[in-house]
VOPAGU-2260 file (C-alpha; in pm, 1 decimal, decimal comma):
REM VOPAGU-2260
SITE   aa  ch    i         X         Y         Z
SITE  UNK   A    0    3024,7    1560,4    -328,6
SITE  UNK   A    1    2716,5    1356,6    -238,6
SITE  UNK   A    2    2799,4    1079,1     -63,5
SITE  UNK   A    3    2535,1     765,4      22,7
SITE  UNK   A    4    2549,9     553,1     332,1
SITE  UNK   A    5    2510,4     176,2     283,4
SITE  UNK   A    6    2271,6       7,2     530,3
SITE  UNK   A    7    2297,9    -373,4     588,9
SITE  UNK   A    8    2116,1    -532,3     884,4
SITE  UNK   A    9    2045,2    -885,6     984,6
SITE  UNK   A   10    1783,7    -990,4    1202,1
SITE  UNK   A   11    1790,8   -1332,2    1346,8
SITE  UNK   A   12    1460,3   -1429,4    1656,5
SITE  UNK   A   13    1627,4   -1595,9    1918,7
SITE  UNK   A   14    1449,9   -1802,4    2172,1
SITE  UNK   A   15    1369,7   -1590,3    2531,9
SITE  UNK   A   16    1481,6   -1781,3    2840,4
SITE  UNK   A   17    1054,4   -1733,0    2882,0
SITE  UNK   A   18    1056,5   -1954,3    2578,5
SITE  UNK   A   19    1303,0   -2188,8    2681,9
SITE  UNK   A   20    1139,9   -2206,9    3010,2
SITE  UNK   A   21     784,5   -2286,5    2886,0
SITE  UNK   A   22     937,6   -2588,1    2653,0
SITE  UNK   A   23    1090,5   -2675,1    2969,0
SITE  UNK   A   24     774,8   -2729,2    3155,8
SITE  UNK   A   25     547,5   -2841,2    2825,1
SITE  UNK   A   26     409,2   -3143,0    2991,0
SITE  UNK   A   27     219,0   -2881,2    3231,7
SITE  UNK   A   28    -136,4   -2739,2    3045,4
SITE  UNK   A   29    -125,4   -2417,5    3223,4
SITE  UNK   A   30     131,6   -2241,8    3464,6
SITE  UNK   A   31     -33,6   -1990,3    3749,5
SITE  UNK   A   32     173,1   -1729,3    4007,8
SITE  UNK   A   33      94,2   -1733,5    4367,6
SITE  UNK   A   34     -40,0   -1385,1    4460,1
SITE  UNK   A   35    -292,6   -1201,9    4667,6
SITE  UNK   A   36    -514,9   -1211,2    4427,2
SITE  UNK   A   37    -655,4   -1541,1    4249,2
SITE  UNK   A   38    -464,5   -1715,3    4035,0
SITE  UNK   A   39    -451,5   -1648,1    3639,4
SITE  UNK   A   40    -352,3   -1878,4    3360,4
SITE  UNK   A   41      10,5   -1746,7    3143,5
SITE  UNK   A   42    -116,9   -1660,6    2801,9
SITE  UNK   A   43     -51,1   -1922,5    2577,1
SITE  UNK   A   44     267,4   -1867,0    2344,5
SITE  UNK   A   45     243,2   -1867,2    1980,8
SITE  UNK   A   46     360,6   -2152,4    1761,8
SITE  UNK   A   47     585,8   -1873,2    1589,5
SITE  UNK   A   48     758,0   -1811,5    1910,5
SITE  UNK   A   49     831,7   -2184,6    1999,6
SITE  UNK   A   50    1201,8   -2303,2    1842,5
SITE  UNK   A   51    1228,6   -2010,0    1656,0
SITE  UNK   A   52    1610,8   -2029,5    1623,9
SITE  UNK   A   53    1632,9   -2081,3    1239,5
SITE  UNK   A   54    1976,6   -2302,5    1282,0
SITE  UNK   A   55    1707,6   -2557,3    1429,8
SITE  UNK   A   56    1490,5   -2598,2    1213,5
SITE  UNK   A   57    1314,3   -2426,9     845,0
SITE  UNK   A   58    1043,1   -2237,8     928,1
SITE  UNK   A   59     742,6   -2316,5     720,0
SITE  UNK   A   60     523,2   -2054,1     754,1
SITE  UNK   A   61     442,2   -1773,0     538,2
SITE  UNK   A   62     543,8   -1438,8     678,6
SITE  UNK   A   63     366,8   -1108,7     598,5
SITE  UNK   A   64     510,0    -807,3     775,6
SITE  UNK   A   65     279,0    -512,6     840,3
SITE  UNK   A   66     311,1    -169,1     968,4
SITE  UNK   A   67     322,9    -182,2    1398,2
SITE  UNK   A   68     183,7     211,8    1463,7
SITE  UNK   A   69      45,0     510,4    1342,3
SITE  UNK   A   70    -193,8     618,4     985,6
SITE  UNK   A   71     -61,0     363,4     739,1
SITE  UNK   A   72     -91,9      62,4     997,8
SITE  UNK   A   73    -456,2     156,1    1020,5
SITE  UNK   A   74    -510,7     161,3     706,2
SITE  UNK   A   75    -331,3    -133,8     617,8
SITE  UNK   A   76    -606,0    -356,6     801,6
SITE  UNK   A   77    -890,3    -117,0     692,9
SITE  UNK   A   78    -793,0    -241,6     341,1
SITE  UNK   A   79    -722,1    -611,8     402,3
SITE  UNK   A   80   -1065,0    -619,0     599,8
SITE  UNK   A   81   -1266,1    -468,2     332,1
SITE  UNK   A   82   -1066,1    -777,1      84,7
SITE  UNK   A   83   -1182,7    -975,6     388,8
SITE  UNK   A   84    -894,6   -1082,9     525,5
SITE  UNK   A   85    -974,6   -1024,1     863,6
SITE  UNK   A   86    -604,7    -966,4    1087,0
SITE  UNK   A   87    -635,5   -1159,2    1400,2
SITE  UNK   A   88    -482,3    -968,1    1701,2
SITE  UNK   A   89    -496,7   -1193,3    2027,5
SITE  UNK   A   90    -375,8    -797,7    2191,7
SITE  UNK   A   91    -224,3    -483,7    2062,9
SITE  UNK   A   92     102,1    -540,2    2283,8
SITE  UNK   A   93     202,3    -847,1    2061,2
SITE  UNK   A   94     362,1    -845,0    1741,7
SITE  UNK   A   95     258,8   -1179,8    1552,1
SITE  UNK   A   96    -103,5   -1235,1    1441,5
SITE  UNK   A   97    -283,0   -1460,6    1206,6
SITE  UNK   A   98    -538,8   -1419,9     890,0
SITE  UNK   A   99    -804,8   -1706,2     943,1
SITE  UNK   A  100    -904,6   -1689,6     578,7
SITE  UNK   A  101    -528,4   -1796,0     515,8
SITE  UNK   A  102    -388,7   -2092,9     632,5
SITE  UNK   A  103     -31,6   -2101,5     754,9
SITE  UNK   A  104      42,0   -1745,7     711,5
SITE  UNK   A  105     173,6   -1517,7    1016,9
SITE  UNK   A  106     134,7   -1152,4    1050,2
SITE  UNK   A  107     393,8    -963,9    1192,6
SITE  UNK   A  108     390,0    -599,9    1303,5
SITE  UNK   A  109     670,8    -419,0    1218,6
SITE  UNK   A  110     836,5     -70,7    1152,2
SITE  UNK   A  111     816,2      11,9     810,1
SITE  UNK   A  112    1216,7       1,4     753,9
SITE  UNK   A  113    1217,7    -305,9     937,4
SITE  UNK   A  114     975,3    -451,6     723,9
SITE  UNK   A  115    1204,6    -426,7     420,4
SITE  UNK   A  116    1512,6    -504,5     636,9
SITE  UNK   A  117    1377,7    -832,2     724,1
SITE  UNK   A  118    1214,1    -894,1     411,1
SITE  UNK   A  119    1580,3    -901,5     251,1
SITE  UNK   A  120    1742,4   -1107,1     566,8
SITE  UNK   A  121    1467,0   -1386,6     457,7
SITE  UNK   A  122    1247,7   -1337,6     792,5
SITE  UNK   A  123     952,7   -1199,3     617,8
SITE  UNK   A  124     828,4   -1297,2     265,8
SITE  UNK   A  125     621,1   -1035,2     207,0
SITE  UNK   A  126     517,4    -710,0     305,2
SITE  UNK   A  127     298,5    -372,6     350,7
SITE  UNK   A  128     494,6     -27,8     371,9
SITE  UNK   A  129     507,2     304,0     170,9
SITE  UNK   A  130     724,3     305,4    -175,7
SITE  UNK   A  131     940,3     571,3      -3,7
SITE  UNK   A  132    1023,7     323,1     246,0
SITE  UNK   A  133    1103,0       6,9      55,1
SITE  UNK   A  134    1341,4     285,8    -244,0
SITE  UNK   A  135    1520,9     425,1      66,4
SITE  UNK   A  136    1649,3     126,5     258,7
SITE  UNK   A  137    1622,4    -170,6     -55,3
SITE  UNK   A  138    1871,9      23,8    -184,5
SITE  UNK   A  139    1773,7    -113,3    -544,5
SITE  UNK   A  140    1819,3    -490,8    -425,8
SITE  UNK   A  141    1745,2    -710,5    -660,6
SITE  UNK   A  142    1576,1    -963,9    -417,0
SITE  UNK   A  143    1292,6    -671,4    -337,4
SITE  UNK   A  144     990,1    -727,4    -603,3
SITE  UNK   A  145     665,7    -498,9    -615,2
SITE  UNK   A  146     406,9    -731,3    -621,9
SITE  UNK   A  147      93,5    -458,5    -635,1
SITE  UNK   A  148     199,0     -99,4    -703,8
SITE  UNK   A  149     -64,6      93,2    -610,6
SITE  UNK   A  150    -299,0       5,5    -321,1
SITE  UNK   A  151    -429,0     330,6    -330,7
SITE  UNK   A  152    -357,3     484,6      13,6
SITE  UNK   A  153     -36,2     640,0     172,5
SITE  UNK   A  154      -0,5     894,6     -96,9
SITE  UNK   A  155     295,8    1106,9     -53,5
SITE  UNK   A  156     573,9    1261,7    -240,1
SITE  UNK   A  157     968,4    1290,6    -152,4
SITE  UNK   A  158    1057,3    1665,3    -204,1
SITE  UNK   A  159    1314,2    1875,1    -159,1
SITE  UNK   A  160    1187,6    2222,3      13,5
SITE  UNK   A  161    1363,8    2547,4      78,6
SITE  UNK   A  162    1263,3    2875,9     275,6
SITE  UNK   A  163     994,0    3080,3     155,9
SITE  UNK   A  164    1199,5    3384,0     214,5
SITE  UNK   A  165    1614,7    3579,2     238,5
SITE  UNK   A  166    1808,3    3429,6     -18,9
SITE  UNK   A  167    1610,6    3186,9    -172,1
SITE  UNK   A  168    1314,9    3425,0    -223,1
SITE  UNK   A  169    1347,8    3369,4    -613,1
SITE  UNK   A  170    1463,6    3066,9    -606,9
SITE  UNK   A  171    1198,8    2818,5    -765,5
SITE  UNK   A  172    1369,0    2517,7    -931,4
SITE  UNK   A  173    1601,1    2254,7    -910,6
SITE  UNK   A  174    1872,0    2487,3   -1169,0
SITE  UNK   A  175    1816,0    2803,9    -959,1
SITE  UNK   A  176    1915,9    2622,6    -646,9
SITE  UNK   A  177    2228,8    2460,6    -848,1
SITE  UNK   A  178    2336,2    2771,7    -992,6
SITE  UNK   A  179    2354,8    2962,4    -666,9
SITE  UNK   A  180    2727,2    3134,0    -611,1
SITE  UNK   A  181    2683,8    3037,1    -189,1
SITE  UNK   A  182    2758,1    2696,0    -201,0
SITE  UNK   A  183    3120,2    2613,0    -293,4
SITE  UNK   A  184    3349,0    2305,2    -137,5
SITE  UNK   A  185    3375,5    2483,1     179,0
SITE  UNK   A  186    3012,4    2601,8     204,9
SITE  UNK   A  187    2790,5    2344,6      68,2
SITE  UNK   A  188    2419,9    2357,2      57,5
SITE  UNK   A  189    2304,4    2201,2     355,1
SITE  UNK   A  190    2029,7    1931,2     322,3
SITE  UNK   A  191    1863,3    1768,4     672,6
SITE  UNK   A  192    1672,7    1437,6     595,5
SITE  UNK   A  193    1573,8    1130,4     682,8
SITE  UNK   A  194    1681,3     989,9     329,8
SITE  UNK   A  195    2043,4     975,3     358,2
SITE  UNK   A  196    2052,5     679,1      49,0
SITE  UNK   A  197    1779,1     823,7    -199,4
SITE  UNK   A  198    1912,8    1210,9     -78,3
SITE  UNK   A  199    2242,3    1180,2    -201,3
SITE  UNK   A  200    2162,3     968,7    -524,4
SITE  UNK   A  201    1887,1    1185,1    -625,5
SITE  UNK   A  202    2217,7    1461,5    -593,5
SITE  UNK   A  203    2469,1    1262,0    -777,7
SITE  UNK   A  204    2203,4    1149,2   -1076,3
SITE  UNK   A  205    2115,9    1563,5   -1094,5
SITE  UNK   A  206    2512,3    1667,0   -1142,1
SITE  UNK   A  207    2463,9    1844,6    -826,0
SITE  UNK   A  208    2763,6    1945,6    -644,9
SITE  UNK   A  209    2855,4    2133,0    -336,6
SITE  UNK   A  210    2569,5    1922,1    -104,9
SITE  UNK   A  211    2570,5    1771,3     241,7
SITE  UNK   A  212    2330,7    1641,5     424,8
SITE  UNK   A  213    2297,2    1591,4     776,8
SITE  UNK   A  214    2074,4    1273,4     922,5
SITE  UNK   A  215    1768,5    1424,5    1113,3
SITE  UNK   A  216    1460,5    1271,0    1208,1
SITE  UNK   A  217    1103,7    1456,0    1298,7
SITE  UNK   A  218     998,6    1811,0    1282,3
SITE  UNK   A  219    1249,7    1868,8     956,8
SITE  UNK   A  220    1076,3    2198,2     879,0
SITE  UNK   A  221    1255,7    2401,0    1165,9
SITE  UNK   A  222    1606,8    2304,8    1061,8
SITE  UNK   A  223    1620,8    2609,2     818,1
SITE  UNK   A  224    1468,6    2822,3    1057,2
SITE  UNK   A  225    1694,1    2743,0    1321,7
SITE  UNK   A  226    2036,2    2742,0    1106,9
SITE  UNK   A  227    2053,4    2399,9    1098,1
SITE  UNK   A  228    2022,4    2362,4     742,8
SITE  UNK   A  229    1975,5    2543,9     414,8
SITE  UNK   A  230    1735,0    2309,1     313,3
SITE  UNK   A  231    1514,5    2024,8     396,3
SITE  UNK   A  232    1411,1    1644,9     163,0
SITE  UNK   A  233    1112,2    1509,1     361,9
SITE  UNK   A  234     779,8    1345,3     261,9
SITE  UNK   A  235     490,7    1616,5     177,4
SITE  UNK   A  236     102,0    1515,0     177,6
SITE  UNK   A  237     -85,9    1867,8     123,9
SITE  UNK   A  238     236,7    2071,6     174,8
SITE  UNK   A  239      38,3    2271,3     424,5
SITE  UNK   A  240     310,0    2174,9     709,2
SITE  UNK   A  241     575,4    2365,3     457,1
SITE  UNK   A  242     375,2    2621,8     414,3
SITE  UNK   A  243     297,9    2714,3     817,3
SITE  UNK   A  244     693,4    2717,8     864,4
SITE  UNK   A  245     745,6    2916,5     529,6
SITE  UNK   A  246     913,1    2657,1     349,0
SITE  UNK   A  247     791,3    2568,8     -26,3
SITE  UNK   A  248     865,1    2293,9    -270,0
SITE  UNK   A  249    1049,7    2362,8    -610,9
SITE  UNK   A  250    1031,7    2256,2    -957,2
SITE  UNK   A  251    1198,6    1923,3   -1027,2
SITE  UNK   A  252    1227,5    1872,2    -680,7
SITE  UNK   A  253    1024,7    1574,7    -617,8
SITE  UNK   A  254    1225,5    1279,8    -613,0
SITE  UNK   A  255     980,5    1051,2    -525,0
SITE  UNK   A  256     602,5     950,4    -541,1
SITE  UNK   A  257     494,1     706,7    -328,3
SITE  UNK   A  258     151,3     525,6    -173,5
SITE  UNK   A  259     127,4     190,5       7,8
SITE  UNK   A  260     274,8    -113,9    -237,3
SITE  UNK   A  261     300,8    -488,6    -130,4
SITE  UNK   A  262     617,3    -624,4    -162,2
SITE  UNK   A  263     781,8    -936,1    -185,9
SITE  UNK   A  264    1107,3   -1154,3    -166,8
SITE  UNK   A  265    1178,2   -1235,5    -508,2
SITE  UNK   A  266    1379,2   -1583,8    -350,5
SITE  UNK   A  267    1047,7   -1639,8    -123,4
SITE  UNK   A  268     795,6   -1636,4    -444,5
SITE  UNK   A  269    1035,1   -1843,0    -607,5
SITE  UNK   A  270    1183,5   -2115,4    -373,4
SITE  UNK   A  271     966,9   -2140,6     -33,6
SITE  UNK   A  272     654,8   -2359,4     -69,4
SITE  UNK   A  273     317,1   -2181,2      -4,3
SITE  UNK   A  274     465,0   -1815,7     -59,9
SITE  UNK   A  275     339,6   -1823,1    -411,8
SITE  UNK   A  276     -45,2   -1912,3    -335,4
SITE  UNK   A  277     -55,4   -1713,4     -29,5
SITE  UNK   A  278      33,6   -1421,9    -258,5
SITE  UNK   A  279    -163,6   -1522,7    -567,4
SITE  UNK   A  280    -497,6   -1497,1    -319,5
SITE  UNK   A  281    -380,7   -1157,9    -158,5
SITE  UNK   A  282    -339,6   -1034,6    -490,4
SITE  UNK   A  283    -684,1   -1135,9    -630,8
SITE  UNK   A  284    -833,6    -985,3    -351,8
SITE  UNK   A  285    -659,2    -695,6    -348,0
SITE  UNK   A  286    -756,4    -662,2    -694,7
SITE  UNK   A  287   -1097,6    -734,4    -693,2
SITE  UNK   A  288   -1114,1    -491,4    -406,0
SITE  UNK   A  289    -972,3    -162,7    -545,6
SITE  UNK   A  290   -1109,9    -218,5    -888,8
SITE  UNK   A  291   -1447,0    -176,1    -770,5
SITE  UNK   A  292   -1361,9      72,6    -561,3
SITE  UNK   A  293   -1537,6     434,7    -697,6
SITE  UNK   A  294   -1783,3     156,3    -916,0
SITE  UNK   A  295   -2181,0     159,0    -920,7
SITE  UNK   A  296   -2437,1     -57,5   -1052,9
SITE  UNK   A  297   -2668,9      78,2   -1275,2
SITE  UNK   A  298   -2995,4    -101,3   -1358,3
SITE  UNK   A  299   -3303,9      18,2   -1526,6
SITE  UNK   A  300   -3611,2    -101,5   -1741,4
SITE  UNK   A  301   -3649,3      69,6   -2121,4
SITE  UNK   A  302   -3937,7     -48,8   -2378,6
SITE  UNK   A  303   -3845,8    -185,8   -2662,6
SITE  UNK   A  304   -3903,4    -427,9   -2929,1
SITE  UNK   A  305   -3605,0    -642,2   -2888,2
SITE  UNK   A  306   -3290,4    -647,6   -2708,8
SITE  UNK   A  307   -3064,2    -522,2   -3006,6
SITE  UNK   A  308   -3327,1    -206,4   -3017,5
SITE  UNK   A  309   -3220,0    -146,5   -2660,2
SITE  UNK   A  310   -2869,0    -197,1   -2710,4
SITE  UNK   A  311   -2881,8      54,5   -2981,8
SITE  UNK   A  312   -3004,2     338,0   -2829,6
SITE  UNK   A  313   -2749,5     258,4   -2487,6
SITE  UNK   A  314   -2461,4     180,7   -2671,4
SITE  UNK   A  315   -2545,7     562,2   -2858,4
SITE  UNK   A  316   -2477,2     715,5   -2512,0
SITE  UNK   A  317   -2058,3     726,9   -2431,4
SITE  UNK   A  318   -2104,5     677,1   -2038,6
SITE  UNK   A  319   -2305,9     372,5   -2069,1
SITE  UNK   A  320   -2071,1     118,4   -2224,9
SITE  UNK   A  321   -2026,1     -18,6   -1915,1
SITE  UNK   A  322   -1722,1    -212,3   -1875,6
SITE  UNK   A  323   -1729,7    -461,3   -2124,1
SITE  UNK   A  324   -2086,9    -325,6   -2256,5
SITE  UNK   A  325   -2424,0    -312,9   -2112,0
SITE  UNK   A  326   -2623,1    -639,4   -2009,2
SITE  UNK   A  327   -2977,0    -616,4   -2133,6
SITE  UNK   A  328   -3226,4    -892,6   -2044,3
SITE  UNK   A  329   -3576,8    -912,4   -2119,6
SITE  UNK   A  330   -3850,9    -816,5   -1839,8
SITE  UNK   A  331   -4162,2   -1083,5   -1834,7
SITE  UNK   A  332   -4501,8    -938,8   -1771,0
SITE  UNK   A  333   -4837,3   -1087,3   -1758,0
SITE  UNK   A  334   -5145,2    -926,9   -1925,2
SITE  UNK   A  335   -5481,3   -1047,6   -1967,8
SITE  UNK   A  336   -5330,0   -1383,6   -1878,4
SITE  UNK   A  337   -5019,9   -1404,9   -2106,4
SITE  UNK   A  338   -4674,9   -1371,0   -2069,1
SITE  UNK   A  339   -4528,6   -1056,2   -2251,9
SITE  UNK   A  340   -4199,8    -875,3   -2288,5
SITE  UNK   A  341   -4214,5    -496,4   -2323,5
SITE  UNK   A  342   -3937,3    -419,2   -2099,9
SITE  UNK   A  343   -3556,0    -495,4   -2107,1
SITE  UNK   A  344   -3364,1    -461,7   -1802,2
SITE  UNK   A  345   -3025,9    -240,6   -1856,3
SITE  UNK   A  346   -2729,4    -333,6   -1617,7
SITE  UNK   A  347   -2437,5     -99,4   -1670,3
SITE  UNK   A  348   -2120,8       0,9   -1444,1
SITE  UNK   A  349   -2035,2     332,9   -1418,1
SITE  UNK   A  350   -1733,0     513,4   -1196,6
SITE  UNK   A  351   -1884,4     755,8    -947,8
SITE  UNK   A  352   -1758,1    1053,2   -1167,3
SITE  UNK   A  353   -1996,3     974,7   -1416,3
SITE  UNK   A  354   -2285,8     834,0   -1211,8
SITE  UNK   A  355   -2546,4    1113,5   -1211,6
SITE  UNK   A  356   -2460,9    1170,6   -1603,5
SITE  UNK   A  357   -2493,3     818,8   -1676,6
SITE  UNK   A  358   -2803,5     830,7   -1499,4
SITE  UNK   A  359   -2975,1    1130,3   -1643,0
SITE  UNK   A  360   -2863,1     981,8   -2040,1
SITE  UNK   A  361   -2987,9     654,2   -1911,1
SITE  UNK   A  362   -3360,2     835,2   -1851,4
SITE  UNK   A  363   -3330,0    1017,1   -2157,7
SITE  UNK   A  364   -3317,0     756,4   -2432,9
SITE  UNK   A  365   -3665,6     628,6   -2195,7
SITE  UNK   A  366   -3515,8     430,5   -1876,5
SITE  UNK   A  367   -3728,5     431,0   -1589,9
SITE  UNK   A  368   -3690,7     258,0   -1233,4
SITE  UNK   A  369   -3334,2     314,6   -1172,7
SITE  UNK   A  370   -3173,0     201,7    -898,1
SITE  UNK   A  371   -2823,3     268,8    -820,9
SITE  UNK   A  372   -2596,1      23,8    -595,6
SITE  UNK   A  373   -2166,6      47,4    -506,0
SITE  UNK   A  374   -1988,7    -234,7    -602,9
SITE  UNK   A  375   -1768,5    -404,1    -359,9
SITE  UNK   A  376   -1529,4    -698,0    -587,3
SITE  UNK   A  377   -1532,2    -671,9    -990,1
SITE  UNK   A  378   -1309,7   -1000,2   -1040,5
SITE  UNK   A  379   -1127,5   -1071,0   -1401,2
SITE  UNK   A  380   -1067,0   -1367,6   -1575,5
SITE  UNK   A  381    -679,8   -1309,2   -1450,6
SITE  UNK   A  382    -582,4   -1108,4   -1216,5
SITE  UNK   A  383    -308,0    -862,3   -1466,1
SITE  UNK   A  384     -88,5    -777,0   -1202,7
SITE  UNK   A  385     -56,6   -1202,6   -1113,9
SITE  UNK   A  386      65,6   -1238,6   -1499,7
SITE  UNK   A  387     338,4    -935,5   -1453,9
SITE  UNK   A  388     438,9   -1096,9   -1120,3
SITE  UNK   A  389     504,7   -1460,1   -1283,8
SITE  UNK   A  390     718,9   -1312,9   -1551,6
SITE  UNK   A  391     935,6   -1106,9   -1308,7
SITE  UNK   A  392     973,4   -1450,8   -1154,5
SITE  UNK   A  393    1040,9   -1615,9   -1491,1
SITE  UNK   A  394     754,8   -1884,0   -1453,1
């Protein structure tokens, strides 16, 4: 029977005897070591790491955990600088940062699991990491709230894969792989993964029986190969890595689809004081950010005798609604010393799909002079996702 292993962890800072040491000697401005060399200044220590002990005092800063290594921590502050909230890293050896465009907010670089770990222990407030991550070891606590779904990077899926080849040559779904006469109580089907919560309660949810699975981390795709395992569950990208070790995914076999989310403590939002601005600007941003991502300006002059004319003949073309509808303005020339309107100006947004389309309709129905720019921020009267987040909170 599947069986899932419950993961609690607490994580408390505790002051170094560095720390303790430095408080000691606060009175001093600098501190220098006596060396060959000339003498250097100690890097200053951050207010974060100064009576950190939380039976001291209540912290009172924010806390927004971020991935420490690898893809998704780069593109974590790609996509906070392009919101322009710009991560300030004094070096890459140390693990607290600041966002100048936020006040009292720390950054913390974390691993991912760690992230939700300490988001749960009440040492973070909110948090970057993949969905797979936060499912696997939130463990469906209630606490844990998605605050934005779907920042549009990260994108993976959970699957479970099996050899390519032998027994399981016709095997291509979830029910083939149940109804196979190998795996008894003696024999079970063999599953390595990283996942040993979602694993076994993807198993149990199924009506699966006869599984194990064995913890294994890295390089998943030679435990069949190697007789380690029957089977693998592991996130897939482009499934070409299955595919090079003869492994394949099967139908029904995805247990999980997952991208980069920001998450929050539900008790943070709701109880400690600056949690719920900090988050409401984030948001906005975040918003703003990815909704004109794939976006284009579209502007071009069309004769006509009014502006309803104009809006007529665009709003008779289906890619050039725009997003709410087109702007139209009237275009002032002089002649022979008068002021005359013979042109409007059309300002449409388009997604890039649609752009040359939109363009070539646009020149049809007699638009000249277009010019074509990407839009960076397309902000809403409310941000939806901030509405959604308040009622989750009950406010």
């Amino acid at each position: 029977m599947a069986t899932s292993i419950e993961l609690h962890a607490f994580f408390h800072l505790k002051p170094s005897p560095s720390a303790s040491f430095l408080r000691q000697r606060s009175h001093h401005s600098r501190f220098t070591c006596r060396s060959n060399g000339p003498a250097t200044a100690a890097p200053s220590v951050p207010a974060a790491h100064v009576d950190s002990d939380p039976r001291k005092q209540e912290r009172t800063a924010v806390r927004l955990g971020l991935p420490s290594k690898g893809r998704m921590a780069e593109e974590t502050l790609t996509l906070l600088k392009n919101c322009q909230l710009m991560v300030r890293q004094v070096n890459p050896r140390q693990y607290v940062a600041d966002i100048p465009q936020l006040s009292n907010l720390e950054v913390w670089f974390q691993r991912p699991k760690d992230i939700v770990r300490k988001l749960q222990s009440g040492d973070l407030d909110l948090g970057i990491v993949g969905l797979d991550t936060v499912c696997e070891y939130g463990q469906g606590n209630e606490d844990l709230i998605l605050v934005h779904d779907e920042l549009e990077y990260g994108d993976c899926r959970l699957s479970i894969a099996i050899p390519m080849y032998g027994i399981f040559e016709n095997i291509n779904s979830l029910e083939d792989l149940a109804k196979m006469p190998q795996w008894t109580n003696e024999r079970p089907l063999r599953i390595a993964t990283g996942f040993t919560y979602l694993g076994p309660k993807f198993m149990k949810d199924k009506g699966l029986k006869h599984v194990s699975f064995s913890t294994a981390d890295g390089a998943l795709e030679a435990a069949p190969a190697m007789g380690i395992a029957d089977a693998i569950l592991d996130l897939v990208s482009s499934g070409t890595t299955l595919r090079e070790n003869y492994l394949k995914e099967i139908d029904d076999g995805t247990l999980l689809e997952s991208q980069a989310v920001l998450v929050g403590s539900k008790k943070s939002l709701s109880h400690r004081a600056g949690v719920l601005d900090i988050t409401h600007e984030i948001l906005e941003r975040l918003e703003a950010h990815l909704r004109a991502t794939g976006q284009y300006t579209v502007t071009a002059n069309m004769k006509g005798n009014n502006a309803e004319e104009v809006a007529e003949k665009v709003l008779g073309q289906a890619s050039l609604s725009g997003l709410q509808g087109p702007t139209i303005s009237p275009v002032y020339c002089k002649y022979d010393g008068k002021v005359k309107v013979e042109y409007y100006a059309i300002v449409i947004c388009v997604p890039r799909k649609a752009l040359y389309k939109s363009v070539k309709q646009l020149r049809s129905i007699g638009g000249s002079g277009v010019l074509v720019s990407p839009l960076t921020y397309i902000f809403e009267e409310e941000t939806p996702r901030w509405r959604r987040l308040l009622e989750k909170l009950g406010m």
